[in-house]
N, C-alpha and C positions, 0 to 999 in steps of 0.2 A: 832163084831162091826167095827173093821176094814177092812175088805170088804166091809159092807155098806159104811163106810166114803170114802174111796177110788174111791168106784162105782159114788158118790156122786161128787167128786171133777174131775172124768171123763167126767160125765152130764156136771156141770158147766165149763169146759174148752170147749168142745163142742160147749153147747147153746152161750154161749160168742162167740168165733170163729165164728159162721155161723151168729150169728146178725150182728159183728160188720161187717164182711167181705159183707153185704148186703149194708151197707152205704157204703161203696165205689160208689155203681152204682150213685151215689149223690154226692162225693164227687169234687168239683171242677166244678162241670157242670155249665154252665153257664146259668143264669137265675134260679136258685136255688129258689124258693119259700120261704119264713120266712113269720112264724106268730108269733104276741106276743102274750104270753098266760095272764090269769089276774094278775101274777103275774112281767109284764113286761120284763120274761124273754123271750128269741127266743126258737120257736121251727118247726123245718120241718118235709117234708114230711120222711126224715130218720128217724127219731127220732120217729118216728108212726111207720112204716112198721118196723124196729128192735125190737121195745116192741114186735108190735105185734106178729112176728117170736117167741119169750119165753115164749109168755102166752101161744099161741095154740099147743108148743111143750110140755110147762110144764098141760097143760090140758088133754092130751092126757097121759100123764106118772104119774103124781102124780094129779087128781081129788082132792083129799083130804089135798090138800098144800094149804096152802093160797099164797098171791103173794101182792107185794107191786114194785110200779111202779112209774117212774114221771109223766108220761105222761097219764095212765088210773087208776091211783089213786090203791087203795086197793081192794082184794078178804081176806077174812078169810076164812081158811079153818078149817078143823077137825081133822086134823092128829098130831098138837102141833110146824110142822111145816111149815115154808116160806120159798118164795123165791123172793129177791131186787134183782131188774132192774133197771139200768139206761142204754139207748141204746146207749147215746153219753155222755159221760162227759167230756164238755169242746162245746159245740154247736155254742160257740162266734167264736172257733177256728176253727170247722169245717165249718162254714160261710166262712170263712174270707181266705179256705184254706190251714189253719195252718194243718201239720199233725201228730201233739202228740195227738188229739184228744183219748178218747179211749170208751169200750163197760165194763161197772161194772155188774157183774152179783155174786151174793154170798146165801148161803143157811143156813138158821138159824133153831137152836131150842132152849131150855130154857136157853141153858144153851150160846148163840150169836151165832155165825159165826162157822158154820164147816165145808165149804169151800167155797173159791173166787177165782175170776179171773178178772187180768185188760189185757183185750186186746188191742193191739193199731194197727185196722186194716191196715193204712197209712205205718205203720213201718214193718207190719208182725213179731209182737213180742205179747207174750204174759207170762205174770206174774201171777204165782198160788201157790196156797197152800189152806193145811186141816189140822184139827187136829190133831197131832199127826206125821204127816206123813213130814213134811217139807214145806219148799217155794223153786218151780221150774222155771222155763222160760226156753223158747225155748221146745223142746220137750224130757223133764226131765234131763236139767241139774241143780244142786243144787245151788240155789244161797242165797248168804248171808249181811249181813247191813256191815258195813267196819267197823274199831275202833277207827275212829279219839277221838282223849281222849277232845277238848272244841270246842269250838265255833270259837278260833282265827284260820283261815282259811277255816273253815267248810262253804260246799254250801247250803244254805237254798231258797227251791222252796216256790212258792205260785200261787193262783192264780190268783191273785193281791194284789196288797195293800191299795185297795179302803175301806175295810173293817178292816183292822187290830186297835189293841186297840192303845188309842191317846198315839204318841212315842215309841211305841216299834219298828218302821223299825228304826229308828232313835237308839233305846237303839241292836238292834242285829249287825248292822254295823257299831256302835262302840265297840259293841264287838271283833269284827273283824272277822265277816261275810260277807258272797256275798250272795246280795239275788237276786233269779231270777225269772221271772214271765213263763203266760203258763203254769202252775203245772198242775192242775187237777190232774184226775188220774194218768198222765205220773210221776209225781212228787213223790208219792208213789211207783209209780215201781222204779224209779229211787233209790230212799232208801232201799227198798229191796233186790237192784242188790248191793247196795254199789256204787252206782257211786257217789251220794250225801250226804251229812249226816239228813238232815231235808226236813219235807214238811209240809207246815204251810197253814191251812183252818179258817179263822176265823168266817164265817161266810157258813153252809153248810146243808144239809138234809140228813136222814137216807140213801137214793140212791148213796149219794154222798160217802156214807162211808162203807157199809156195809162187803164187802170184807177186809177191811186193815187192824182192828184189828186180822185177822186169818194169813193174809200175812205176817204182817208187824212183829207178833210174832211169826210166827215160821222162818221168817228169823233171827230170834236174836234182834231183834230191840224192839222197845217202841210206842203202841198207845195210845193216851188217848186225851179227850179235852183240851181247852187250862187252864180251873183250876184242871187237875191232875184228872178228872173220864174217869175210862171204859163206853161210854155212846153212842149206835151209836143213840140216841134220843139228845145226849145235844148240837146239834144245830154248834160246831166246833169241829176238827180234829187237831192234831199236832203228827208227825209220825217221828223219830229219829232212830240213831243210837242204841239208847236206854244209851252211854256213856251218851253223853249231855243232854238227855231228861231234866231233872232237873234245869239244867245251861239255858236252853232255857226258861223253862217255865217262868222261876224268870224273865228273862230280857220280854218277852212278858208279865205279870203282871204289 
């Protein structure tokens, strides 16, 4: 089983790597194409041609996967398991230029996440991990969540604060936190590596998430939504050092 999980989390650094590194050819270009989709969020010509680069690879290798996607919706397969795509997480950013943008790609079976990857093609960095096996970056160095013991000092990413519950940015920076925007996925690698202690989603979709519970725990760390489940269906993410998980969650409550 270890081989396959292994083989598994080489596919997925992979297929991540070569979607995300496809948006570049888009990045920045001027005259960028955006459409809204119905759900008023943006989305481009990258964000099409990345899915599609993981589905015709993962069709060609696993037939029998199912596949969940933002941008071309769901396949069910037959095999028990999938694979979530997101090609750009953070699309506002990669508009705009910003380049923490990143590529989620993570592989499930009954039992969640058995391995992810956040690539950030802008940065030439990327953030992985499998079960069992650790969380990596760069090309297998071990990386791990930091141990700041509260909240007084701790940086908390997000990816805004248009969404967060009424008072809580208000109740964490009186705790004595720094919160910063631009999260997305960067925000989670960031926790992973230890550069930050938190990354706060309040509002988010399975693509959005898929990989971090497998990252974010075997870096040492803590995922779960913002009332305390393992749930990449419960709609928000809150991703810690795994110290403060708890101290965080009370004050977002």
């Amino acid at each position: 089983m270890a081989d396959d999980v292994e083989t598994l989390l080489e596919e997925v650094v992979e297929l991540a790597r070569a979607a995300g590194d496809l948006t570049l050819g888009w990045f920045r270009r001027p005259g960028l194409a955006v459409d809204v989709k119905a759900d008023r969020t943006p989305v481009t010509e990258a964000d099409r041609a990345a899915e599609r680069l993981v589905r015709d690879a993962l069709a060609r290798r696993h037939p029998d996967d199912g596949i969940i996607g933002e941008e071309e919706g769901s396949v069910t397969g037959r095999s028990g398991r999938s694979w979530v795509v997101d090609p750009i997480d953070g699309t506002y950013g990669f508009i705009h230029g910003v380049p923490l943008y990143s590529t989620l790609l993570a592989v499930l079976d009954e039992s969640g996440p058995v391995a992810g990857a956040i690539h950030l093609p802008a940065l030439s960095e990327t953030v992985y991990a499998a079960r069992g096996l650790g969380c990596f970056t760069g090309d297998g160095t071990p990386c791990r969540v930091n141990v700041r013991p509260g909240l007084l000092g701790a940086a908390v990413m997000s990816s805004g604060v248009g969404h967060w519950p009424p008072g809580a940015l208000d109740g964490v920076q009186a705790a004595g936190a720094t919160v910063r925007t631009w999260g997305d996925g960067y925000g989670y690698a960031l926790v992973a590596t230890g550069r930050v202690e938190a990354m706060v989603d309040p509002v988010v979709s399975i693509w959005d998430l898929a990989p971090m519970p497998v990252i974010i725990g075997e870096a040492g760390g803590r995922f779960t939504t913002l009332d305390g489940r393992v749930d990449l269906q419960g709609g928000s993410g809150v991703a810690t050092n795994g110290v403060i998980h708890d101290e965080l969650l009370a004050v977002l409550a």
